[in-house]
C-alpha positions, 0 to 999 in steps of 0.5 A: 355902173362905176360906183367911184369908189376905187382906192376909196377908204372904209370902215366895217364894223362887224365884218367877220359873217353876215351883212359886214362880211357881204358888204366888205366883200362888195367895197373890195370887189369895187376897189376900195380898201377897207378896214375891218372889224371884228372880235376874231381877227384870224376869222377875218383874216382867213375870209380877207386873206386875197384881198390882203393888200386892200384891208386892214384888220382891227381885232376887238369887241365893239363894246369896248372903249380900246376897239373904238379907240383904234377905229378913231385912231384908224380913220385919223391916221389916213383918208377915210370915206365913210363908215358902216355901222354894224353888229350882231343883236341882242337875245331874243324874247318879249318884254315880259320874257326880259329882265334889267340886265338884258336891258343894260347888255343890249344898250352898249351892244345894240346903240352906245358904241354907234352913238360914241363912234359916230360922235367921234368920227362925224367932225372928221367928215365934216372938216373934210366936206365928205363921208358915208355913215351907214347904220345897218339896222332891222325892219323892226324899226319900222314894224316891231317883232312881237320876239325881238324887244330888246333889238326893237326898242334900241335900234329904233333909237339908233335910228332917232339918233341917225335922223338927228345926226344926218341933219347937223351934219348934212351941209357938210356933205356929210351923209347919214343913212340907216338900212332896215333889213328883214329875214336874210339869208344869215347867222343872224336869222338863225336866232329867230327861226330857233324862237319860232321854232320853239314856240310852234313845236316844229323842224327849223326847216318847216318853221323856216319855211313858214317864215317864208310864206309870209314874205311877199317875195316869197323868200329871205334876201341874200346877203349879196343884194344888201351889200349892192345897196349899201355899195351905192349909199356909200359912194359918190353918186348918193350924195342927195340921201341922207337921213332915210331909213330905207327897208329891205325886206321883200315887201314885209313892211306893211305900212305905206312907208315901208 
């Protein structure tokens, strides 16, 4: 399938490892260029470095007022398509195992810089009558991780914020939509397994394996696969989805609307 989106702009956030990292990846080998983001430029330079005259690079955290600056100033300096919404999660623990601080910190790195983005650049799509905002999130907000209260609790704020957003602007042809990975195959992954770990006394590769096992598909995803769908959801031919939190998860979601 041609997805459109040759010489087509985007934004990715958090594009240095992971899912941003995969998804880049993707948009380049469909011919768009892309504008990516991330605290290391020389990482991203290193990984990016023969799709050079495709991308550009924004180096800084995304906490930071100054990178959401250059992001908006970016977008408004040349036609821009859409943008995705991605970065690392907060630390692992239960409530109890929490205290106001890891609140505050998770706040602006899991949800106030996607609101104060998206805020800024949602006018730009609607003027336009065109754009992809794609916030890619966790199967968390679907079904909570008794270890993961932080990443739990804001990114299913994000996800209340997207559905709000996605219908103000959708007679724009504007599209808002969130993606709610389970267990990949990921640095991020990496934080979980350790906790697990920890708690059942035994190897990362067992307690990995056990992870596993309670996957209907019987193994964590790939990268690569969610990239392919963020690929379709931010092009052309995605133009009737918006406002849905759709899972990738290998079947992990037990409710019905998994």
């Amino acid at each position: 399938m041609d997805l459109k989106l040759t010489d087509q702009r985007f934004v990715v956030c958090g594009a240095s490892s992971g899912f941003g990292e995969a998804i880049a990846r993707q948009l380049l080998q469909e011919g768009a260029h892309v504008v990516l983001v991330a605290r290391r430029g020389d990482l991203l330079r290193d990984k990016f470095s023969h799709f050079e005259n495709k991308t550009e690079i924004i180096e800084g955290s995304l906490i930071y007022g100054e990178t959401l600056d250059k992001i908006e100033e970016s977008v408004l300096a040349k036609e821009t398509h859409g943008i995705v919404f991605n970065a690392g999660g907060p630390p692992t623990g239960t409530p109890l195992e929490t205290n106001m601080d890891d609140w505050d910190a998770a706040w602006k790195l899991v949800m106030r810089w996607k609101v104060d983005l998206a805020i800024r650049l949602a006018p730009y799509f609607r003027d336009k009558a065109y754009g992809r905002m794609l916030f890619i999130e966790s199967q968390s907000v679907k079904q909570p991780l008794p270890s993961l209260s932080l990443s739990n609790s804001f990114r299913a704020g994000v996800v209340g914020f997207a559905k709000s957003l996605a219908l103000e602007v959708a007679k724009s042809g504007v599209t808002v939509n969130v993606l709610a990975p389970g267990s990949h195959e990921t640095p991020a992954i990496e934080r979980v397994i350790e906790k697990n770990k920890a708690s059942l006394k035994i190897s990362f590769e067992e307690t990995k394996k056990k992870m596993e096992e309670n996957i209907p598909v019987g193994r964590m995803g790939k990268a690569e696969e969610i990239a392919s769908l963020s690929a379709w959801l931010l092009s052309p031919h995605a133009g009737y989805v918006t406002g849905q939190t759709i899972s990738h998860d290998g079947g992990s979601i037990k409710g019905l609307f998994g």
